[in-house]
N, C-alpha and C positions, 0 to 999 in steps of 0.2 A: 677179832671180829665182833666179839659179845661185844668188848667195851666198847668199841664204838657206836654200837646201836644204842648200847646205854645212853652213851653221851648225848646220841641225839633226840633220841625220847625225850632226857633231862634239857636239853633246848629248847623243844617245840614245848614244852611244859610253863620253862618259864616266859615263853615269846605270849602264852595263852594269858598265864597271869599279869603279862605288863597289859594288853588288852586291856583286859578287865579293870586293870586299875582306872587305863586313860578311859574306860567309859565310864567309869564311876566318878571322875574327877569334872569331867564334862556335864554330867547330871547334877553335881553339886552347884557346877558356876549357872547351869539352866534355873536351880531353885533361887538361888542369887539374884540373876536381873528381874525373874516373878516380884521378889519379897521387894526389888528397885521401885516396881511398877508404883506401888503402893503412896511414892509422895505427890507423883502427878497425878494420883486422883486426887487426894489432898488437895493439890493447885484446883481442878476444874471445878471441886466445893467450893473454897474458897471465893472462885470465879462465879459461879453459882449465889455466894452470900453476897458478892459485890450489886448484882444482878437483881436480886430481893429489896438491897434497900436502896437501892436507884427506884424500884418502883413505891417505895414506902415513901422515899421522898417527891416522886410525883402525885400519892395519893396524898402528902402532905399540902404541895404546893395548891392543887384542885382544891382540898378543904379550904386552905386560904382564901382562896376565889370565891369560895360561898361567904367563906366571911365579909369580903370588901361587897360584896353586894348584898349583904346584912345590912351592913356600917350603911350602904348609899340610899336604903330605906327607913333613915330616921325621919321623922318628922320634924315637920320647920316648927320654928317656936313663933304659939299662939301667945304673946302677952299682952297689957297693956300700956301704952307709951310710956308710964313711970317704970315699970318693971323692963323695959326693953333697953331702956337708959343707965339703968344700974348692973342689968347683964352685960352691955356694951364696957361700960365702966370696969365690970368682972374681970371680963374679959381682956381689956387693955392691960389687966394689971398683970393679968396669967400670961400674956402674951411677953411683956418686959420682963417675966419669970422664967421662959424658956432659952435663956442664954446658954444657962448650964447644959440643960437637953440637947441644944443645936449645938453646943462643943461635944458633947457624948458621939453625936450624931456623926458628925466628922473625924472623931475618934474609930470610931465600931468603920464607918467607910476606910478609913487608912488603914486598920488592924485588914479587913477585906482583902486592901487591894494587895497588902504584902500575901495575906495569905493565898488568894490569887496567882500571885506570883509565883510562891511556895508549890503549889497544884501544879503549875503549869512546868512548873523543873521534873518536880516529881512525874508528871504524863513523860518527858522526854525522857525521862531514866527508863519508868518499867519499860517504854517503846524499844529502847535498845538493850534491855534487860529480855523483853519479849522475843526481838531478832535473836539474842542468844539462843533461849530456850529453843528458837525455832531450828536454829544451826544445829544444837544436840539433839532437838528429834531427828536429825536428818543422819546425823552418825550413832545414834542406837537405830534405828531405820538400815545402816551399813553393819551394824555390830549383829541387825536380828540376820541378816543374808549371811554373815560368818557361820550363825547356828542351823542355816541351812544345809552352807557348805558342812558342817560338823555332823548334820544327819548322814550326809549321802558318805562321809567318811562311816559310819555308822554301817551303813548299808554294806559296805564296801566292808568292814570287817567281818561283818556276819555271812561276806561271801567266804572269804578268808579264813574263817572256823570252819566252813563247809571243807572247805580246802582240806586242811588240818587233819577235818574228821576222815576224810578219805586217806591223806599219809599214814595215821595210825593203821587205818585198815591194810594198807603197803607193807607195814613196818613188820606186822605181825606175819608177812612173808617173805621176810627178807631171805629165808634161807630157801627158799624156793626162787626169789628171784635177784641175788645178788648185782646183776647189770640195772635194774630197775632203780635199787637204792641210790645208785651212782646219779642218776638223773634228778630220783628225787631230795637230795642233798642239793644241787644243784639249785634245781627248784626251791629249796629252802632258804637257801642264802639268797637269791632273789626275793622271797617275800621279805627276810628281814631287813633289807637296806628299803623294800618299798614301804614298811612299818615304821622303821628308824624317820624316814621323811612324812608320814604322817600325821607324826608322833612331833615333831621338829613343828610342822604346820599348824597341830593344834595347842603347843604353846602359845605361838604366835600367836594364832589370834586370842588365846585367853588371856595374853600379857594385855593384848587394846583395847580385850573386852573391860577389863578391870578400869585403864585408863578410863576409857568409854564412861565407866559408872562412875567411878571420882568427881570427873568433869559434871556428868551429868548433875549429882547430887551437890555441887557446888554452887552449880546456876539453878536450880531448884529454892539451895534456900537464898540467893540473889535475889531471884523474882519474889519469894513468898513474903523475904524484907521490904521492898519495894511495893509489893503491893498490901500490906500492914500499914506502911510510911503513907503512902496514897488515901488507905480508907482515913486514917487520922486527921491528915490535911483537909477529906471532902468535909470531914465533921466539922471541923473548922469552922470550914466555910461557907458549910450552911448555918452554923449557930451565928454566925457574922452574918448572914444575909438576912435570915430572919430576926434578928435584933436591929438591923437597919431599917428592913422594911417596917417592921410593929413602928419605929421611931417616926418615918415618914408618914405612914398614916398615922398616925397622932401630929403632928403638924399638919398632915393635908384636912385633918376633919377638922380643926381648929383653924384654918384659914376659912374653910367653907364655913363654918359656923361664925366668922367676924364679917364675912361677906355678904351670910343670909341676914343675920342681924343688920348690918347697914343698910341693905338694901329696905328691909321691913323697917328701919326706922324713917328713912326716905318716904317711903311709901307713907305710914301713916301722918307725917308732918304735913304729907301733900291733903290728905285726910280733912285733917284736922283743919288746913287753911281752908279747905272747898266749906265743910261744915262751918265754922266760924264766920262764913262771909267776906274773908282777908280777900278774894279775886273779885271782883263786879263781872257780869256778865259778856261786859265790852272786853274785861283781861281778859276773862275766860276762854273767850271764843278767838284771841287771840293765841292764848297758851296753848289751846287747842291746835290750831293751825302750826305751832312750830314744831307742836309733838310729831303732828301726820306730814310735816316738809317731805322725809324721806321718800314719804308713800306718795305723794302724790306725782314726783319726781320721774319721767320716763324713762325706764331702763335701756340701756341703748338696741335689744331689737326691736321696742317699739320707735324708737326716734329714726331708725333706718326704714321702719312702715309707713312713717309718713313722707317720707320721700317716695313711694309707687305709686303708679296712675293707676288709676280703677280700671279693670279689664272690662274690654268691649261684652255684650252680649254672645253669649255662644253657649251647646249644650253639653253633657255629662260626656257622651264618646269625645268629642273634639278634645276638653279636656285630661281623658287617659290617654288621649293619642299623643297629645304633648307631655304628659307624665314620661312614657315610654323614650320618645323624644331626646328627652334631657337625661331620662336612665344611661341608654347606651351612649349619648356625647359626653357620657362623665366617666365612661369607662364600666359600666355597671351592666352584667346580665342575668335577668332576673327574667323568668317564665311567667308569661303572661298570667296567670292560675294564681298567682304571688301577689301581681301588681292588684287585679280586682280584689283578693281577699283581704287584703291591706285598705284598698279603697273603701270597700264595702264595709268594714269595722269601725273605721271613722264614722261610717254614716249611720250607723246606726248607734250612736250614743245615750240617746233616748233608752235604750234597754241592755245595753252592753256598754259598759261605762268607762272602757279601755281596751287596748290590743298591747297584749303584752308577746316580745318576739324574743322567743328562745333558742338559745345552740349553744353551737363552741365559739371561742373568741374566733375572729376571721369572715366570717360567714355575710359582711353587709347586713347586721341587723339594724346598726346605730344611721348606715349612708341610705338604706329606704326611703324612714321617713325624714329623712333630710333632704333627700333631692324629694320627695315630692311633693311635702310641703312649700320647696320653693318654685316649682313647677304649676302648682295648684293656686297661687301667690298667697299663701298661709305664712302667718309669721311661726317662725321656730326658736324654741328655749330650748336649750338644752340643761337640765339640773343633774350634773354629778350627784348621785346617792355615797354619802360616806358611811363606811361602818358603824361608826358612833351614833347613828339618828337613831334617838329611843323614843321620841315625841313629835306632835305637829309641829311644834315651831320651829324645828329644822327643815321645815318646808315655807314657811310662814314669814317668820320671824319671831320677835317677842319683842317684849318695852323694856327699858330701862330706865329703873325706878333711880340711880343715880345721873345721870343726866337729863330725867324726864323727856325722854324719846323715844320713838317706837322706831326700832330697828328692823325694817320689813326687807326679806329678801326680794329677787329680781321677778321671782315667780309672782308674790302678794303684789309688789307692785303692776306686775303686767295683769292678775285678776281684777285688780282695784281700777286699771284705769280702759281694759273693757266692758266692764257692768255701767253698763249707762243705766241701769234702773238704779243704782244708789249713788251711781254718779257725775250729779248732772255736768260737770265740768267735762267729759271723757273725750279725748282727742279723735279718739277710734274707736265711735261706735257700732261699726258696721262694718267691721274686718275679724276677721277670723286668726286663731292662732291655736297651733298645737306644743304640748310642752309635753318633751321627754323625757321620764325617768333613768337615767345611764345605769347600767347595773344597778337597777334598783332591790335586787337581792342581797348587796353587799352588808347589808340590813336587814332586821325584822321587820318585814311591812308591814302588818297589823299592829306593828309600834308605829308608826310615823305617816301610815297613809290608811290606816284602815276609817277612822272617821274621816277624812275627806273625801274618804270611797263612800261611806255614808250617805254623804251630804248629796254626792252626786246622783245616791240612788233616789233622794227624796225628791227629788226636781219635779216640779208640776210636768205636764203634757208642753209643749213648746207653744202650744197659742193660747196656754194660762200663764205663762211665766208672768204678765203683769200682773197679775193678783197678789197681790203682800203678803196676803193671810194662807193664800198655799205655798208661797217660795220662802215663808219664814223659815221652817225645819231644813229647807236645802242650806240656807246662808251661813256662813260662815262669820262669827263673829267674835272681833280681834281682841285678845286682851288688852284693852288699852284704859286704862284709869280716866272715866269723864267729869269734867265740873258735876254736880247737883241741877239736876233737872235735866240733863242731858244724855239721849242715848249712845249707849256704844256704837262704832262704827262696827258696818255689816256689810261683808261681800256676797252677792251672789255669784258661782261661779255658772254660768249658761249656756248655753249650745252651739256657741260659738267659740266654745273650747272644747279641743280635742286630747284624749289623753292617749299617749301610747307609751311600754317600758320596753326597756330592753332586760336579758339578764342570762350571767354566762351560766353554765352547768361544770363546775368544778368545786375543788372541795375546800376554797375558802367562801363560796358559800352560801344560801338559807336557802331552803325549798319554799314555792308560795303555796299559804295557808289556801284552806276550801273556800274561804270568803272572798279572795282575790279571784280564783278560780272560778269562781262561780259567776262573777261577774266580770270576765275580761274574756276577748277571743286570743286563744294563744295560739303562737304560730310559730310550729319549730322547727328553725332552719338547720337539717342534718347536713352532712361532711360531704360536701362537693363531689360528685365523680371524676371530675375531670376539674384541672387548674385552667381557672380562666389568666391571659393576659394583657385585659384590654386595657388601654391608656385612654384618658382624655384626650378627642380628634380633633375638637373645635371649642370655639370659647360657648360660653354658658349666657344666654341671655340675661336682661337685668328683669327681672320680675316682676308682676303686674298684681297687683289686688286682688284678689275674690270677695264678693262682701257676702256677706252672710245671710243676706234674705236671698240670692240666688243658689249658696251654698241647701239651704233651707227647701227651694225649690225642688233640688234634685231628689231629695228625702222621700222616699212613698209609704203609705203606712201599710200595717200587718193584714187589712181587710182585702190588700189586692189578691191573699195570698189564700186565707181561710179557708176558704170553699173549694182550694183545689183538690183532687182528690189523692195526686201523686205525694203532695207536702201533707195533708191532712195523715196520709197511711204512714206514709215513711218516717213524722215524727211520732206516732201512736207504736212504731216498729222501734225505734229509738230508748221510747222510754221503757216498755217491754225488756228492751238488752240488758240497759241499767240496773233496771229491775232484778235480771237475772242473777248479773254481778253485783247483785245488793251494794248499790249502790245508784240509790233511787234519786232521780232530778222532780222537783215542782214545776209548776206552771210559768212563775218566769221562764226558766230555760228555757219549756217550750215556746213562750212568744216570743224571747230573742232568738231564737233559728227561725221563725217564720218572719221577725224583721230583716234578715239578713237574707233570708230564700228573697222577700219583696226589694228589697236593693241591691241585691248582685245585678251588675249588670247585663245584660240579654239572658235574665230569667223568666224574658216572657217567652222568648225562645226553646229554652231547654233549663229546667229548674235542676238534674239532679249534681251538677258541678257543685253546685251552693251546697246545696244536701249533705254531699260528700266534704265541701270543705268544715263543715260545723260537727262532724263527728271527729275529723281531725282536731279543730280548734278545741271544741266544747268535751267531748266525750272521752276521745282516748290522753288524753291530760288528768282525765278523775281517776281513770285506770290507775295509778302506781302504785304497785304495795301489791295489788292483787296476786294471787300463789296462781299461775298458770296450768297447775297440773290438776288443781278441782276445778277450776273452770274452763276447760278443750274447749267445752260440746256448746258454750256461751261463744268465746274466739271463734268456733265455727261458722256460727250462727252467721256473728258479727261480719266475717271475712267474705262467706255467701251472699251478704244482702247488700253490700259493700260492692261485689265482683257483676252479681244477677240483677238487682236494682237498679242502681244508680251507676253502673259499668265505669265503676273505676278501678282500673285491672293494676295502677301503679300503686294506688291507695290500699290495695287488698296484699298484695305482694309485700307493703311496708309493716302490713300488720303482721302477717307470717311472720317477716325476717324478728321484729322485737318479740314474740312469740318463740320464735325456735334459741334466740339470745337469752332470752332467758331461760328456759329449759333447759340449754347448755350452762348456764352461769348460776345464779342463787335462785332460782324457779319465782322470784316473783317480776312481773311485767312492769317495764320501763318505756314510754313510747319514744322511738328513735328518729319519729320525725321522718320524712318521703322526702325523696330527690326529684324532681319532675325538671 
């Protein structure tokens, strides 16, 4: 009976110490997949390094772009005619020298497009090198749930000792309770076949866990080859880009540099003949007339204005009532508060020098003034604004010193042949025409239109405009090269042009400058509440003339308005606001809100619609940028005298909502434009 007990003490002894092995063997393979951990972070540095100079070579590409607009501010070459001849001469010679250069060129492109090639295999590797890695994070992801299951084996041992601890305690009574031992022997050989399996289980899984890491560390250094091969190839491919492109601009500034010379030698030959006397005055005035053929030339909206009959007599409402008219038979619904503010912008040109109409693409900013210039019988231009317009002459046109012509756009020629003060030939001197800017933000304005915004602020009073000596600084005067003793042509642009732009608010792009702002009513059309779906229901009349001394007529000036005392307070309330949001307006501003209170129409009625539209237009436009959280008690103010004054309860509501958009978004205030 002893040795039996013996035996089985010496059992449960060594059942303890296989235990202890398999947890010690368990904790060795745990220190294992830790010490694994260590190359995928490896990878995510690495991934990290990929990351840094992706952005080095963006801060590379930027510096370039300062460079090319370096390079595009050379200056043209001042010389004179013998020195321009011999640079030309230079020039030819260097140019029949660049053979070798233009084979290099074509070299470094083809070395490119392989290595291009090379990039684009290498992306299709790591991509399926990356699916790997991703498949073995998904089975150490299954290998880390084994080490789960291997705790709760864990747990489950440590119930198991408990177990143990208590037979010892049994064993040390066996002679007191010999039936007991029977049992727990019983009990005992059931734990060990339940040890035995697992013990069996957690080989298993540390035979997969191993697999597990092999694999793992396999496709580790797959990926970390591949992406080595990858950054090599990018280097490549940037030193091949940037050795192309350095190549291209040196050929592109060497074409422009044989093209400005040609053109200035052109030019001064023309010079030279005018000075010498080489043209008589009879050539002259001929040479002259082939340079201006273009200009003088009718663009086809005006050749389709000569085809309208003059509209009968009739006054300002009859004419919005057909504006409206022709809105809705074209499928268009626009809230009346729209059509007058639009109307009323046009008219006052004299001190607001355009209506520029703002939103999202969708919104009828471009079909407004379309249908109501031909509702109005106003001729309409439409000038797509391109990105590239860095000057006037993408409005204009320019000459051309190799042809000797002056290339005038459709706009210059529609300026040129309504100014009957400079031009007495003018087909149409007594019609009206509006021209719009299309996305005229797609561009820096104050590059390409801010002096002809100028020009229009210079404009005498409309019953001076015949004076020469006051509408000289308005006029426009064209670069065109004249004989000796002859003036430059000179357009006046007049008041029987209207200007209006459109422009999206997205992020390809420009915001308008304070000079734009400052003299334009903007009107911004926010996001529909509701989708309209009207169709055109009927045909469209053909259009009848307005001329421009009746247009003129409707015009009333700022002294109707002076003395009232509701526009006199509310713009002295006005300027106060600004003030507050430092962000101070001058006395222009105020007479254009009091020209636009005296032409709203039925503002002898009820002035404060008007009111109310010129802080939309004029004021909350200066707003952006403002931080809305120093300035509440200003917004307050503003939304009070807005709701209490002038009882525009839609208007004050639009303010809150951009108000609280911003407070929730980046705190500075954006106006979001009313839905009415």
């Amino acid at each position: 009976m002893l040795t039996g007990n013996i035996l089985l003490v010496t059992g449960l002894g060594m059942a303890i110490l296989a235990l202890i092995a398999v947890q010690t063997f368990f904790a060795i393979m745990h220190d294992r997949v830790v010490t694994a951990k260590g190359p995928a972070l490896a990878l995510e540095e690495l991934e990290g390094q990929i990351t840094d100079r992706r952005g080095r070579l963006i801060d590379i590409e930027n510096d370039l772009a300062e460079r090319r607009k370096a390079l595009a501010n050379i200056a043209d070459v001042q010389a004179d005619y013998d020195a321009t001849k011999r640079q030309l001469d230079d020039l030819n010679a260097e140019w029949n020298q660049q053979d070798e250069r233009r084979k290099e060129v074509r070299t470094l492109r083809e070395e490119m497009e392989v290595a291009t090639a090379e990039k684009q295999t290498l992306d299709s590797e790591f991509a399926s090198a990356r699916a790997d890695y991703d498949a073995v994070q998904e089975r150490l992801a299954a290998a880390e749930r084994l080490f789960a299951q291997n705790d709760e084996m864990k747990r489950e041992n440590a119930a198991l000792e408990a177990k143990l601890g208590e037979l010892r305690s049994e064993a040390l009574k066996l002679a007191e309770a010999q039936e007991r031992v029977e049992r727990l022997e019983n009990r005992a050989q059931d734990l060990q076949r339940e040890l035995s399996q697992m013990e069996g289980r957690g080989q298993a899984a540390l035979a997969e866990l191993a697999q597990l890491q092999e694999r793992l560390s396999a496709e580790r250094g797959s990926v970390a080859e591949a992406q080595s091969n990858h950054t090599v190839a990018a280097t490549k491919t940037a030193a091949a880009e940037e050795r192309a492109r350095t190549a291209e601009l040196e050929v592109d500034r060497l074409e422009a540099r044989r093209s400005s010379l040609t053109a200035q030698i052109a030019r001064l030959e023309a010079e030279i003949g005018e000075v010498t006397g080489a043209v008589g005055q009879e050539d002259a005035g001929v040479e002259v007339e082939e340079r201006l053929k273009e200009l003088r030339a009718l663009p086809p909206v005006l050749q389709q204005m000569t085809k309208w009959k003059l509209r009968a007599a009739e006054n300002e409402s009859e004419a919005l009532k057909r504006v409206s008219v022709r809105l809705r038979s074209s499928g268009l619904d626009y809230h009346p508060r729209v059509v007058h503010a639009f109307h009323t912008a046009m008219k006052v040109n004299e001190t607001s020098q355009m209506a520029v109409l703002a939103g999202i693409s969708g919104t009828g900013k471009s079909q407004l003034p379309r249908q109501y210039a031909a509702a109005m019988g106003i001729g309409f231009l439409q000038v797509p604004v391109q990105p590239r317009w860095d000057s006037p002459q993408d409005l204009m046109g320019f000459y051309n010193y190799i042809e000797k012509r002056f290339r005038p756009t459709d706009m210059a020629r529609a300026l040129f042949q309504l100014d009957s003060l400079n031009n007495e030939k003018s087909e149409l001197p007594d019609r009206m025409m509006m021209i719009l800017l299309d996305e005229m933000n797609l561009a820096r304005v104050e590059y390409y239109f801010s002096d002809f915004l100028s020009r229009l602020e210079s404009r005498p009073p409309a019953s001076r405009v015949a004076d020469k000596t006051l509408r000289k600084d308005a006029e426009i005067e064209l670069e065109l090269p004249m004989p000796k003793g002859m003036d430059a042509l000179r357009v006046f642009p007049g008041y029987n042009l209207l200007f209006a732009g459109t422009m999206n608010e997205d992020e390809s792009t420009q915001s308008l400058s304070d000079k734009v702002v400052d003299r334009a009513n903007v009107m911004r059309f926010s996001a529909p509440k509701n989708i309209h779906t009207n169709a055109q229901n009927e045909a469209l009349p053909e259009p009848e003339a307005l001329s421009a001394a009746r247009w003129r007529g409707w015009v009333r000036s700022v002294s109707d308005v002076e003395s009232d005392p509701l526009v006199r307070e509310s713009v002295e309330r006005m300027v106060k606001v600004m003030k507050d949001f430092k962000r101070p307006v001058g006395h222009r501003l105020g007479r254009a809100i009091m020209a636009y209170v005296a032409n709203y129409p039925g503002a002898d009625r009820d002035k404060r619609a008007p009111l109310a539209d010129q802080i939309e237009m004029r004021l909350l436009p200066k707003l952006r940028g403002l931080e809305v959280e120093t300035n509440e008690a200003t917004f307050s103010e503003l939304r009070e005298f807005v709701a209490n004054n002038l009882q525009d309860d839609q208007l004050a509501n639009a303010i809150e909502a951009s108000v609280r958009t911003a407070r929730d978004g980046a705190g500075q205030f954006v106006w979001n434009g009313v839905t009415r």
